[in-house]
N, C-alpha and C positions, 0 to 999 in steps of 0.2 A: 577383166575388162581390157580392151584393145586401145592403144593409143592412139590416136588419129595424126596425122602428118600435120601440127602447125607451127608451120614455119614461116616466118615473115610476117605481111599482115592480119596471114590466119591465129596468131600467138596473140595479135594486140586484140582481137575480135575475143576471143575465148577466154582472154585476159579479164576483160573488160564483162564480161555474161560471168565470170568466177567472182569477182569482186562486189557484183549487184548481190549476189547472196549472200556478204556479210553484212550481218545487224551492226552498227555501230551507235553511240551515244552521239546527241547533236550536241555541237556547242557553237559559241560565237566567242572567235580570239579578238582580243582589242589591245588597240598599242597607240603610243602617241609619240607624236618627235618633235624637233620644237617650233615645228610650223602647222601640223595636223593632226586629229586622230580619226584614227576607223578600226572598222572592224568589219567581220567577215562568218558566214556559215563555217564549221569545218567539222568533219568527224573521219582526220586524221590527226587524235591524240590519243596517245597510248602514255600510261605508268610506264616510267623507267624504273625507277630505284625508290627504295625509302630510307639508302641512308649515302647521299643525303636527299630527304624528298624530292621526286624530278620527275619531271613527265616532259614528251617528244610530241613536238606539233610540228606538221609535215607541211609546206606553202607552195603553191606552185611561182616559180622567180616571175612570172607575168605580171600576177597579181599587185595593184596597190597597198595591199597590206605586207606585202613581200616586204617592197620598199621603204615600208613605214614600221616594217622590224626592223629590218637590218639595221636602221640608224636608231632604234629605241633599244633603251637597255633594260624595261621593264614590261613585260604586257599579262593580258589577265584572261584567264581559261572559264567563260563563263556556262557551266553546263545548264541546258535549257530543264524547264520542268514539260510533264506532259502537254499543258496546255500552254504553252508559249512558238507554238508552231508560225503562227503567223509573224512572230521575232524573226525565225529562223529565215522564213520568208524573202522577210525585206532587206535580212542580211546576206541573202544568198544571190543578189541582182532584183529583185520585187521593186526595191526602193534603189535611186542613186546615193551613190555614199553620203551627201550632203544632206539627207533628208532622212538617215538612219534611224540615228540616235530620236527622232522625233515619236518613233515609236515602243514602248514598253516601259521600265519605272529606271531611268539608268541616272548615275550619282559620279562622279569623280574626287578619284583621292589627290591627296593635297600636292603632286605634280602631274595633275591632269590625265592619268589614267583613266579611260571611262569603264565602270562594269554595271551589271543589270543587279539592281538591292535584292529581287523577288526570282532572283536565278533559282535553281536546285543546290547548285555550289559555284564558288566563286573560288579560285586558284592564282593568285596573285605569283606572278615569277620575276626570276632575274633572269636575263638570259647569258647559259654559262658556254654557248658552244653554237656554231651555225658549221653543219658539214652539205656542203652541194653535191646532189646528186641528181644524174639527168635531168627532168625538170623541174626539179622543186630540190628546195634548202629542208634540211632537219634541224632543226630548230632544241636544243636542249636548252630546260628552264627549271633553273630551281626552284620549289616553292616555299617562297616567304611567309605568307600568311592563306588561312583561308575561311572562307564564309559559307554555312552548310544552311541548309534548310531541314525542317525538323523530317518532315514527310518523303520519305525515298522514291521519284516517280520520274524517273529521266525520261524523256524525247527519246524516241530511236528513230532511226532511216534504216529502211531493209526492201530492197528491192522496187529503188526509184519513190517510196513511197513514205512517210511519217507514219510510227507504230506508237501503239507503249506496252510496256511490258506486266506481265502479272504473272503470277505463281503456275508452275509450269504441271504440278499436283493439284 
C-alpha cells in the first residue's frame, strides 16, 4: 500500500474519515458542581487500569461539561443500553442542557450526582487526574462503585450512525 502525501489539512481530513470507522460504546458522562449538573453524549471512554479500577474520559475544554468537571470531584460513566438512543440524542445537542435530564428514568445520589437507574452500567468515579492536551482534557477516574444491568446490549456509534451489536458467529 502507497502512502499518500497528508500533510496539513489533508492529515485532519483523513484523520477524521479513520476515526468514523471505530465502533465505540455510547455513554452519557454526568457531573455536578455546586451550582449545576449536566451531562453529555461521549464515546471517548476507555478502561485504564483495574487496579486500581480507572477508566479515561476524554472532554473537549469547549464544552460545558468541561467546566463542570473540572470543578467536580466526582462524575458518573453512564453506558447506554441498545434502546436508549434517543437519551444519547438529547444528550448529544437534540435537547438544551436544561431540559436533559427531562428525558429517560435518571435519580441522584445523595450529593447530587445525576445517573440513568435503567442504563446498561453505571460507573461512578472520583476524579484522580485531569492531563490537557490540544483540545480536550483526559480526564482519569477511579471507579467507586458500580451499577450493571443483567442483560449485556450496549449502544454503539460506528460511522456517523447508532448500531448494536450481536455475535459475530
Amino acid at each position: 500500500m502507497a502512502l499518500a502525501d497528508l500533510s496539513g489539512a489533508n492529515v485532519d481530513v483523513a484523520y477524521r474519515a479513520a476515526m468514523r470507522g471505530f465502533a465505540s460504546t455510547v455513554t452519557i458522562i454526568t457531573a455536578c458542581d455546586h451550582e449545576r449538573h449536566h451531562g453529555m453524549t461521549a464515546t471517548s471512554v476507555t478502561s485504564l487500569s483495574m487496579s486500581p479500577p480507572s477508566l479515561l474520559v476524554c472532554l473537549n475544554q469547549k464544552t460545558l461539561l468541561h467546566d463542570v468537571m473540572i470543578r467536580s470531584r466526582r462524575y458518573c460513566v453512564n453506558v447506554l443500553h441498545r434502546d436508549q438512543a434517543d437519551i444519547s440524542a438529547a444528550f448529544s445537542g437534540g435537547l438544551p442542557p436544561e431540559k436533559r435530564f427531562e428525558i429517560g428514568a435518571w435519580a441522584w445520589t445523595e450529593d447530587g450526582l445525576p445517573y440513568l437507574t435503567d442504563a446498561q452500567a453505571n460507573l461512578f468515579c472520583r476524579k484522580a487526574a485531569a492531563l490537557p492536551y490540544g483540545t480536550h482534557t483526559i480526564l482519569v477516574g477511579e471507579v467507586e462503585a458500580v451499577n450493571l444491568r443483567e442483560a449485556v446490549a450496549p449502544l454503539v456509534y460506528h460511522d456517523a450512525a447508532y448500531c448494536v451489536t450481536g455475535p459475530a458467529l
